[in-house]
SERO-4910 file (N, C-alpha, C, O; in steps of 0.05 Angstrom, whole numbers):
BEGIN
 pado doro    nc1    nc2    nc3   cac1   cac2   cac3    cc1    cc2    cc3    oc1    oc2    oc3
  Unk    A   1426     58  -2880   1411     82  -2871   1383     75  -2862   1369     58  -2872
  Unk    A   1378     89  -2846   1352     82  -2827   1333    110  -2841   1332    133  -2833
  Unk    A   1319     98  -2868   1296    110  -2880   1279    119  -2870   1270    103  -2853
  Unk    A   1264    144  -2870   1239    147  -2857   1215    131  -2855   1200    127  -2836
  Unk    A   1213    121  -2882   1193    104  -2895   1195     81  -2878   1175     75  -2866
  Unk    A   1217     66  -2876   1222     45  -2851   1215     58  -2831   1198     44  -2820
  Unk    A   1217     77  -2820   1219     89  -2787   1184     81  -2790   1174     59  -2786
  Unk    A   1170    103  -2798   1148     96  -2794   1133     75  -2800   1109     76  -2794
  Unk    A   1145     50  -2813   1128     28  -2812   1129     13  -2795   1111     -2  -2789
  Unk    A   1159     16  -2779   1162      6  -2752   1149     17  -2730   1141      3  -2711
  Unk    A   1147     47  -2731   1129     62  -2707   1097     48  -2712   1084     44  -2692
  Unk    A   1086     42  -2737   1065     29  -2733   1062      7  -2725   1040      0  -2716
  Unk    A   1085    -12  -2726   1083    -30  -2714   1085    -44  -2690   1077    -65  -2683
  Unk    A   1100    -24  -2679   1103    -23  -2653   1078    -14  -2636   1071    -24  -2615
  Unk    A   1064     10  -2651   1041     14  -2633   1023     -3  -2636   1006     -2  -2617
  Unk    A   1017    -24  -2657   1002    -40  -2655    990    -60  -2630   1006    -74  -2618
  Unk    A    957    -61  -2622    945    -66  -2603    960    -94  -2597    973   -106  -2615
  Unk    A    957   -103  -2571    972   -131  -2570    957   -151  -2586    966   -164  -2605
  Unk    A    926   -150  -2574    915   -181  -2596    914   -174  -2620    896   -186  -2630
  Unk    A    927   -156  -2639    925   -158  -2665    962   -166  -2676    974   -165  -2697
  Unk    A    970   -172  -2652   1002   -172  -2655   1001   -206  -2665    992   -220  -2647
  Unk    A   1008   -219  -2689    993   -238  -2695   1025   -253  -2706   1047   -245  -2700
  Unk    A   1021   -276  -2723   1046   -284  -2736   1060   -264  -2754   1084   -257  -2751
  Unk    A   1044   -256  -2770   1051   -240  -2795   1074   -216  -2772   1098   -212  -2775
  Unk    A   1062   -207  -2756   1061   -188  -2739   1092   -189  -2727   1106   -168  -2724
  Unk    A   1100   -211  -2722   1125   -225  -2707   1142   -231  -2731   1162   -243  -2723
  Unk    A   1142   -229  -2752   1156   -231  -2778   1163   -207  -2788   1185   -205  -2797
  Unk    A   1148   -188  -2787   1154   -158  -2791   1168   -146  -2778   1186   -133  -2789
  Unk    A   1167   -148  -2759   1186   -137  -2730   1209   -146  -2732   1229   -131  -2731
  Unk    A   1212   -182  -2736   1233   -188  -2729   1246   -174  -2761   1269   -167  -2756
  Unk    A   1239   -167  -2788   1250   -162  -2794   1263   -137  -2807   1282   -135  -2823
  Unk    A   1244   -113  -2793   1247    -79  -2794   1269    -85  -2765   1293    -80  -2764
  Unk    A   1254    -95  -2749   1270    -81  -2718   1310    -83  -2726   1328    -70  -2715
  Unk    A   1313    -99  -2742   1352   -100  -2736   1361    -81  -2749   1384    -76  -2743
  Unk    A   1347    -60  -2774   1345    -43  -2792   1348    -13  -2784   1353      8  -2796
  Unk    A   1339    -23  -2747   1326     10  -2742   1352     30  -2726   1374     19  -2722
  Unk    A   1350     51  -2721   1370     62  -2703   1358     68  -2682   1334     73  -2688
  Unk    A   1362     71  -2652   1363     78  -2630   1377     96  -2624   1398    102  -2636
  Unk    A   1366    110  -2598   1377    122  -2572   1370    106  -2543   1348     95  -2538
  Unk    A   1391    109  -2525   1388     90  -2502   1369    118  -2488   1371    142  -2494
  Unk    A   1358    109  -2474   1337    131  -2460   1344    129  -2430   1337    146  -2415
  Unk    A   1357    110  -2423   1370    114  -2396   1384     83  -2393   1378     64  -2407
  Unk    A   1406     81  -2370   1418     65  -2363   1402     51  -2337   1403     68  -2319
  Unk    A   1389     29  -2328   1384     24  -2303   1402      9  -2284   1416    -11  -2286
  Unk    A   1395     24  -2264   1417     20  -2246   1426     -5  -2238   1406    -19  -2234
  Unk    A   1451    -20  -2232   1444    -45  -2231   1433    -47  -2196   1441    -34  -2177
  Unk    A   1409    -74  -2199   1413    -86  -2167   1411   -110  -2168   1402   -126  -2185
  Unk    A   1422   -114  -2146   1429   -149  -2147   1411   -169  -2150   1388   -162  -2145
  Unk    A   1415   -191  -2157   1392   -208  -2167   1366   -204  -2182   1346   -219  -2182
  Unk    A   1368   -180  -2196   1350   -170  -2210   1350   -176  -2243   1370   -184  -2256
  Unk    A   1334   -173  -2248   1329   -182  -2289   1319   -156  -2294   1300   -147  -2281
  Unk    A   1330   -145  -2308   1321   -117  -2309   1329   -102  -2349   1351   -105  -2359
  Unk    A   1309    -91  -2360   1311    -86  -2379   1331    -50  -2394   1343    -34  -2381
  Unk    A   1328    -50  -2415   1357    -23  -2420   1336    -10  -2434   1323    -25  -2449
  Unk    A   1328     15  -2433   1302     29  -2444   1313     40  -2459   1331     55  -2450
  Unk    A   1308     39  -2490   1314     48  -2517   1292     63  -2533   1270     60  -2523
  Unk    A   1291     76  -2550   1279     93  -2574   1287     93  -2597   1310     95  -2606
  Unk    A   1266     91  -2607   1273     93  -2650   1279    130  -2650   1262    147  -2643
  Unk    A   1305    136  -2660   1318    158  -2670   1296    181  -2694   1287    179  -2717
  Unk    A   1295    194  -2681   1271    213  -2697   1289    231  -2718   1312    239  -2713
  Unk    A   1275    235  -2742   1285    252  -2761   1308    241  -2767   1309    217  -2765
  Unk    A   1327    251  -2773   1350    246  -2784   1381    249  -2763   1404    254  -2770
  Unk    A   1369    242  -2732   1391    240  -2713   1400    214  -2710   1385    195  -2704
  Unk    A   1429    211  -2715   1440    195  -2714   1446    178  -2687   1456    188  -2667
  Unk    A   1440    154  -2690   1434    130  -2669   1450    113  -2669   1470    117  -2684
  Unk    A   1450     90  -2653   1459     67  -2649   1445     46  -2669   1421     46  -2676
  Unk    A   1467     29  -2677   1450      5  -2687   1431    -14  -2677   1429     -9  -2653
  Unk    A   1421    -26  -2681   1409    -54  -2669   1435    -80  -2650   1434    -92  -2629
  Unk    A   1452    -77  -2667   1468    -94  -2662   1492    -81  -2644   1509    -96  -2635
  Unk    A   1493    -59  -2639   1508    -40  -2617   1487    -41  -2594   1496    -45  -2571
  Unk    A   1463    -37  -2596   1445    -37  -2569   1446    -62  -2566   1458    -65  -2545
  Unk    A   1438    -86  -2574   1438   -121  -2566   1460   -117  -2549   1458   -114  -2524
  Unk    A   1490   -116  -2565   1519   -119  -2548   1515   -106  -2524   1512   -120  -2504
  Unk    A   1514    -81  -2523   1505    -67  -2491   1494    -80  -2472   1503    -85  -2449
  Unk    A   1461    -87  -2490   1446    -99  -2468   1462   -131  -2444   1461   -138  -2421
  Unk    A   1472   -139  -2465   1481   -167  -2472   1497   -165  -2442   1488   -178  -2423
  Unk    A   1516   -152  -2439   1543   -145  -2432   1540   -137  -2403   1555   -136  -2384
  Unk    A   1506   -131  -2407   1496   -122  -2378   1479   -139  -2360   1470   -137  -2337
  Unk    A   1479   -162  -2384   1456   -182  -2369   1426   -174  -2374   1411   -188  -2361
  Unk    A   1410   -148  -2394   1402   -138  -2394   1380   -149  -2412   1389   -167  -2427
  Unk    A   1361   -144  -2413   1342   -149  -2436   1333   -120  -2444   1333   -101  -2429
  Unk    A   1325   -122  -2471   1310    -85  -2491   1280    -78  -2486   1261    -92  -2490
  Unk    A   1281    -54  -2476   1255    -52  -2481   1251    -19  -2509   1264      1  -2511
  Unk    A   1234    -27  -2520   1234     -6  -2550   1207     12  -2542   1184      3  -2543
  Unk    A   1214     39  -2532   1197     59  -2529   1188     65  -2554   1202     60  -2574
  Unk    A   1158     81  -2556   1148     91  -2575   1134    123  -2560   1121    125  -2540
  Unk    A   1142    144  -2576   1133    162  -2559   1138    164  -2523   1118    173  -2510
  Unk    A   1158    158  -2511   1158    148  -2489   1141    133  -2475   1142    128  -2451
  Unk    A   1123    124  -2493   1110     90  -2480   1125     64  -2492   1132     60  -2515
  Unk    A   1127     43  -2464   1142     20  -2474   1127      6  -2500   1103      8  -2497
  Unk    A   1134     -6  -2523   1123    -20  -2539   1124    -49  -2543   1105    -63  -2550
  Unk    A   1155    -59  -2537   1152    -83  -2545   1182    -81  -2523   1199    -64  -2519
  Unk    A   1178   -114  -2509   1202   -120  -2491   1214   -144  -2501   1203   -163  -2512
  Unk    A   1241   -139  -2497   1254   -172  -2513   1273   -185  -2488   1297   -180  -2484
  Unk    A   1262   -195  -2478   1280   -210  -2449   1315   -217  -2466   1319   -219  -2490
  Unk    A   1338   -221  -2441   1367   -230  -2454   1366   -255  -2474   1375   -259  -2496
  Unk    A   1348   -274  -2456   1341   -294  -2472   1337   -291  -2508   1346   -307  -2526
  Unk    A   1326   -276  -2511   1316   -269  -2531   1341   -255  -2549   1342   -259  -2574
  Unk    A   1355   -242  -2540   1375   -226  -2556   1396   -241  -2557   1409   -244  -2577
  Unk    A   1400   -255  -2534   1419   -276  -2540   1417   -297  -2558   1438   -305  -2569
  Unk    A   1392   -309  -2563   1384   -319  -2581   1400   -308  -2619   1412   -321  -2636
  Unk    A   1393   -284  -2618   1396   -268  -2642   1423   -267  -2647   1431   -274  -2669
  Unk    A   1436   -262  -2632   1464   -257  -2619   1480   -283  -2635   1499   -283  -2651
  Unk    A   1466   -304  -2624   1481   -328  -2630   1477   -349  -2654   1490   -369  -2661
  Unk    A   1452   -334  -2666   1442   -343  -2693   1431   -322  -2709   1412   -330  -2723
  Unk    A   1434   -312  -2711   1425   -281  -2729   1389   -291  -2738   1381   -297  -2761
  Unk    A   1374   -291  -2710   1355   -305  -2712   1334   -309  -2689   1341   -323  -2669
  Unk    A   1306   -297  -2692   1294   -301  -2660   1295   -332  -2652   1291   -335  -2628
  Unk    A   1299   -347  -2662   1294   -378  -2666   1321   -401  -2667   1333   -401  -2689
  Unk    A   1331   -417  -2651   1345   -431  -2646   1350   -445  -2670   1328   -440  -2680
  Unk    A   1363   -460  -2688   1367   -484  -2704   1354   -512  -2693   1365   -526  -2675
  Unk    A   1330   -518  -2706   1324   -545  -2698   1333   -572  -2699   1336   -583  -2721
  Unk    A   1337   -582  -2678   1351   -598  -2674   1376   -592  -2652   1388   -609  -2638
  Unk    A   1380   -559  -2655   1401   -553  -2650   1409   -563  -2609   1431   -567  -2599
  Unk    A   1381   -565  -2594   1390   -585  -2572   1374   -606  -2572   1356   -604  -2556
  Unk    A   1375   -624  -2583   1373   -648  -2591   1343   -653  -2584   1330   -635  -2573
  Unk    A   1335   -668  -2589   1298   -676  -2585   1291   -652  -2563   1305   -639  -2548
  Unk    A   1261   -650  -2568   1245   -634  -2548   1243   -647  -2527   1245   -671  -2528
  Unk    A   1236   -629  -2498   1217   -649  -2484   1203   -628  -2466   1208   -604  -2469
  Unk    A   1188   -636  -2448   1167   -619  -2436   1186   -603  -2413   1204   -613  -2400
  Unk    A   1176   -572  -2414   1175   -554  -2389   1164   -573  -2363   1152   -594  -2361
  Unk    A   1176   -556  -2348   1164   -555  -2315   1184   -584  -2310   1199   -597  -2324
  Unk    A   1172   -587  -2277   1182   -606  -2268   1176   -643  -2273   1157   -649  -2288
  Unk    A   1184   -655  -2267   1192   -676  -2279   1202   -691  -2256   1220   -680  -2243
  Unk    A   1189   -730  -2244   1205   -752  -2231   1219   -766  -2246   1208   -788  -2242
  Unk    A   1234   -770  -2259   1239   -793  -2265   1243   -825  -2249   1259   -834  -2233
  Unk    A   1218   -836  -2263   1213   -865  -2248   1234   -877  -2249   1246   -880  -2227
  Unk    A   1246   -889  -2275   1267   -907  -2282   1288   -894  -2285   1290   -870  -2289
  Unk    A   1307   -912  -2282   1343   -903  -2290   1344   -900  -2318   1334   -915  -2335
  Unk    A   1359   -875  -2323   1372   -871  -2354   1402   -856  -2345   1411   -842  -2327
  Unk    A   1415   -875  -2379   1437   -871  -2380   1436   -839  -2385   1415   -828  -2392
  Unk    A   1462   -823  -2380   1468   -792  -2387   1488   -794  -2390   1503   -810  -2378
  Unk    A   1496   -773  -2414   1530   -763  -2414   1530   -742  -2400   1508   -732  -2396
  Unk    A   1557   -729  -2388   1554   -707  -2388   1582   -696  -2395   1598   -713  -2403
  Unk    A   1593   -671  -2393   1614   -656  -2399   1608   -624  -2389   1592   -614  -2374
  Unk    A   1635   -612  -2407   1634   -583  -2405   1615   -574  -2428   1619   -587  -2448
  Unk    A   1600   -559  -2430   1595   -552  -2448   1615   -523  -2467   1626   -504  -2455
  Unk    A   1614   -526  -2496   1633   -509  -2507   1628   -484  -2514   1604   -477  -2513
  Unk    A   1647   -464  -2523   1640   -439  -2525   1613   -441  -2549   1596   -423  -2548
  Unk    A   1610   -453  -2559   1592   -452  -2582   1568   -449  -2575   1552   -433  -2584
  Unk    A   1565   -469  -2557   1542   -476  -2553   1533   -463  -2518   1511   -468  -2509
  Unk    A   1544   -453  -2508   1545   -427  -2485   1563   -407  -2485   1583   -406  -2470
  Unk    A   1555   -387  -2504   1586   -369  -2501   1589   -348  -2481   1571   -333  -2474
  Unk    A   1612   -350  -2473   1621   -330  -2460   1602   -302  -2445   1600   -296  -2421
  Unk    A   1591   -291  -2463   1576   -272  -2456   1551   -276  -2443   1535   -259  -2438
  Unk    A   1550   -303  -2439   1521   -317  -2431   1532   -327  -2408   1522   -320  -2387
  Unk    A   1561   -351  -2406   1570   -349  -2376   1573   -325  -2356   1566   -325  -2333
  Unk    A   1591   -297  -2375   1589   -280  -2348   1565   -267  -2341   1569   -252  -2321
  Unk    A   1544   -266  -2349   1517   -258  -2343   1501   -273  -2324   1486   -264  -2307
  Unk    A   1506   -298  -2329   1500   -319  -2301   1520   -327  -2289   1516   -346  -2275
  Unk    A   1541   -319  -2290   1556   -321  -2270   1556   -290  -2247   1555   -294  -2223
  Unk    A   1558   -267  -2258   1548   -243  -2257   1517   -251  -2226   1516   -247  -2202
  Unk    A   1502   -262  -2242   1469   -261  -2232   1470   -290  -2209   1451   -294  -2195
  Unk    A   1492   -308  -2208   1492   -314  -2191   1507   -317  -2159   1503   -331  -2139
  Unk    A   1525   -297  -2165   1548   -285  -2153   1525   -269  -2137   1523   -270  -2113
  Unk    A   1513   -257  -2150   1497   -233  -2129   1469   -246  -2125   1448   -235  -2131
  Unk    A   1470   -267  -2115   1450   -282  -2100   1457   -300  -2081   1441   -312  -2066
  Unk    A   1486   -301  -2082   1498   -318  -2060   1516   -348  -2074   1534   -359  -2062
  Unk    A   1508   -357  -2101   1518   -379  -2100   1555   -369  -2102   1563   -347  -2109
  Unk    A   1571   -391  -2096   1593   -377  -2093   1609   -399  -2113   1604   -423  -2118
  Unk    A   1630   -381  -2123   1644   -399  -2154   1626   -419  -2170   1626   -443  -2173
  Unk    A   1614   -405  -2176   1590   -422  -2185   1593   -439  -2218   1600   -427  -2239
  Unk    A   1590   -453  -2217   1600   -473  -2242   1574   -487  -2262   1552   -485  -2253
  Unk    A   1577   -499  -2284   1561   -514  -2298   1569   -542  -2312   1593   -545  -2319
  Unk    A   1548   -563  -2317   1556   -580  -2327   1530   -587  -2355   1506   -584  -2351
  Unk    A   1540   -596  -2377   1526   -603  -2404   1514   -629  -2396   1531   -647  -2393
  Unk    A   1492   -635  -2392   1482   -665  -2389   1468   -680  -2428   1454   -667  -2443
  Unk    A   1472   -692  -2429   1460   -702  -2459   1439   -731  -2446   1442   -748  -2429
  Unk    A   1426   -727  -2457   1401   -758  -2451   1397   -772  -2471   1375   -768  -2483
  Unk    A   1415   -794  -2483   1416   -805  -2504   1384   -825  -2513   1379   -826  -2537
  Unk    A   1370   -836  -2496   1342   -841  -2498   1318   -825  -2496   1295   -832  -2491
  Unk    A   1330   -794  -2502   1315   -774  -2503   1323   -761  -2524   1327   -737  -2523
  Unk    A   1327   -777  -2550   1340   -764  -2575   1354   -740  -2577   1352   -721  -2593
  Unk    A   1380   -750  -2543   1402   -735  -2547   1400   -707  -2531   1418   -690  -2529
  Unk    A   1373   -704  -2520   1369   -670  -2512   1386   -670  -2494   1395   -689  -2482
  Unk    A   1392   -643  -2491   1412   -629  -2472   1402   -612  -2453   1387   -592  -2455
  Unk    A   1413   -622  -2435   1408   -591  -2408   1429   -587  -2397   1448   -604  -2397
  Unk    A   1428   -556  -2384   1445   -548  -2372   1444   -550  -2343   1424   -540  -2333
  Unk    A   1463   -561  -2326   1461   -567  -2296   1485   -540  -2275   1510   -537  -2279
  Unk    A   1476   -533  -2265   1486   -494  -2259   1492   -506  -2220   1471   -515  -2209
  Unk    A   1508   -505  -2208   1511   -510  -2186   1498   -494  -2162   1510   -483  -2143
  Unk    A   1467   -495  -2168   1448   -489  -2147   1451   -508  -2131   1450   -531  -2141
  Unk    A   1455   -504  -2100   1437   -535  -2086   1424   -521  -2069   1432   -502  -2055
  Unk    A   1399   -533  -2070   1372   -539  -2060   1375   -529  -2026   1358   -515  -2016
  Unk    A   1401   -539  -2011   1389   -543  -1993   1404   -511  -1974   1402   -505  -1950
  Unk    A   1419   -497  -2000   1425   -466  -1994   1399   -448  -1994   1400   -424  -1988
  Unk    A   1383   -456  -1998   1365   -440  -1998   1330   -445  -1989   1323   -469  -1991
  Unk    A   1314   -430  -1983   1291   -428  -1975   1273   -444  -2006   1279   -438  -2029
  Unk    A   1258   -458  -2001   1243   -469  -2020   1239   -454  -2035   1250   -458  -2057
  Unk    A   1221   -424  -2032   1206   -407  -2055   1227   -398  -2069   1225   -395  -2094
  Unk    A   1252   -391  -2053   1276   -376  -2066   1284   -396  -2087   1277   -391  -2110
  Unk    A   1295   -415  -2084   1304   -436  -2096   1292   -431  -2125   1301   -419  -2145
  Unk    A   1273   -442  -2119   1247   -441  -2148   1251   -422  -2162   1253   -425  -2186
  Unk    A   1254   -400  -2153   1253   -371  -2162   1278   -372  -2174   1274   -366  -2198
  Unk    A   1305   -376  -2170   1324   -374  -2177   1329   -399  -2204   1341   -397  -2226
  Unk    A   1318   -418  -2194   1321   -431  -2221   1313   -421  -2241   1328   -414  -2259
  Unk    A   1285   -416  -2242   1271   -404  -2258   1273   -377  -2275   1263   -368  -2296
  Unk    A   1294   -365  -2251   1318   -340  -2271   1330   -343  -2285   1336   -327  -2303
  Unk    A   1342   -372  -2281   1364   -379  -2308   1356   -377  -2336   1370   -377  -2356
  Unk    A   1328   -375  -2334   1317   -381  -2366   1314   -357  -2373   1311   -355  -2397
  Unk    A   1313   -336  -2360   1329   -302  -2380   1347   -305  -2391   1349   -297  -2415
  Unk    A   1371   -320  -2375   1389   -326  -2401   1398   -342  -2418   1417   -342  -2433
  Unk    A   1379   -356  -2414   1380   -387  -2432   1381   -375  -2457   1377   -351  -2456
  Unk    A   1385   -387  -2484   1375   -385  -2510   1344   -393  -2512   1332   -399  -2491
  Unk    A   1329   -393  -2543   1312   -405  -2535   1309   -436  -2539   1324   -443  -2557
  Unk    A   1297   -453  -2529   1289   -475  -2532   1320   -493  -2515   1326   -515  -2524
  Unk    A   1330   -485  -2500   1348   -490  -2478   1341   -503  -2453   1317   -504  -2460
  Unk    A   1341   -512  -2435   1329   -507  -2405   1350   -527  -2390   1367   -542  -2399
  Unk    A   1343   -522  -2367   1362   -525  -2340   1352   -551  -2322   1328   -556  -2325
  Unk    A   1365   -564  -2308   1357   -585  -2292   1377   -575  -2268   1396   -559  -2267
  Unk    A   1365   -591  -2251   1369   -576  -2212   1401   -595  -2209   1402   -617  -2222
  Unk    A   1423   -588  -2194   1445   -600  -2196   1437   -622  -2183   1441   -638  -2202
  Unk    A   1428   -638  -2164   1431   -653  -2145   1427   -677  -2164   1438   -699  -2159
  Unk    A   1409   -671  -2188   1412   -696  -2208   1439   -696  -2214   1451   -718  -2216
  Unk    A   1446   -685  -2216   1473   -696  -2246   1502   -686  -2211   1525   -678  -2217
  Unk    A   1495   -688  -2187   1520   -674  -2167   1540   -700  -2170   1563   -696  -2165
  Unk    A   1534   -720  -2176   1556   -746  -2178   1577   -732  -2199   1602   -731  -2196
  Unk    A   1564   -722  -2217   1582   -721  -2246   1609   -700  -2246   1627   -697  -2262
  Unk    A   1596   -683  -2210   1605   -649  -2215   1635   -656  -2223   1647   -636  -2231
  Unk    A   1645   -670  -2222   1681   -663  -2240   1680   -647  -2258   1688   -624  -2261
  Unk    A   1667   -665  -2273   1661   -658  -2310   1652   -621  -2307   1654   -606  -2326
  Unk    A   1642   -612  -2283   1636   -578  -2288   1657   -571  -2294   1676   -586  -2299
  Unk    A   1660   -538  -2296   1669   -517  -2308   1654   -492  -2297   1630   -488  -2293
  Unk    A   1683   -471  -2290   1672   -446  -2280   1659   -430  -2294   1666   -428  -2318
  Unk    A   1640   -418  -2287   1624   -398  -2312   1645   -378  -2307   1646   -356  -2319
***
């Protein structure tokens, strides 16, 4: 049951100013917000190639809501990320990335280790040759509801049967990326970029993507999203 006493410690928290939104701050939330009940406040419409959020509300008085874990599924299902109204002002937004995350570990936070060594954002030459594995990657570790969402988001951008491959970098203590059958030369430079850089809505967190044309030798080893 979704307590009053909870309701309102979450409505305070939610209205809380951003720079006072602190660690402590991100610990509270994450652990009132799965507790709370909702109403969806509207459906947005879908359009194509868009990232677009599902506008929700904490359930006032004693009207019966949705769970936490019934709005994630929704969102999920839509490719969608939450946004949590307070008084009909937005309060706090959680990109798919993020729910999917939760989704897949009952947890804002990945398992460390869980894709093998870190390594830096952004782009990247590689000077020298390194060995790679690659493969399919398994439901476990991309499920289903995460392929049809990018498969979904890349269908309505043009790429056509669009597929993925698991790369592992064994001299990179094993990290993993995901290689998504963009090529480069379908598209206008800025687009390109832009589109890569979408994938990481639905990434989990601490996930990331590399451009196919690295790993296009390997494409057997893909798999349809």
């Amino acid at each position: 049951m979704f307590e009053n006493w909870t309701r309102r410690r979450l409505k305070k928290l939610l209205t809380t100013d951003l720079p006072k939104r602190d660690a402590s701050w991100e610990r509270k939330l994450a652990s009132w917000l799965p507790r709370a009940l909702f109403d969806v406040i509207a459906v947005p419409e879908p359009v194509l190639g868009t990232l677009d959020y599902l506008p929700v509300s904490l359930v006032d008085g004693n009207a019966i809501g949705q769970t936490f874990a019934d709005i994630v599924d929704r969102a999920l299902q839509s490719g969608l990320g939450i946004t949590v109204a307070v008084g009909g002002i937005p309060a706090v937004q959680m990109s798919f990335s993020v729910l999917a995350t939760y989704r897949m570990f009952k947890n804002w936070r990945s398992p460390i280790g869980w894709n093998g060594g870190p390594v830096s954002n952004g782009s990247e030459i590689i000077r020298r040759s390194e060995v790679i594995r690659t493969g399919a990657p398994n439901e476990e570790y991309l499920p289903l509801f995460i392929r049809a969402a990018i498969r979904r988001h890349l269908e309505s951008v043009g790429v056509k049967q669009p597929r993925v491959l698991l790369v592992m970098w064994p001299e990179r203590s094993n990290h993993r990326d995901l290689a998504f059958s963009i090529r480069r030369a379908d598209f206008a430079p800025q687009v390109y970029a832009g589109l890569m850089q979408s994938l990481m809505w639905f990434l989990p967190e601490g996930y990331q993507c590399i451009a196919w044309e690295a790993v296009e030798a390997s494409e057997a080893s893909a798999v349809p999203l």
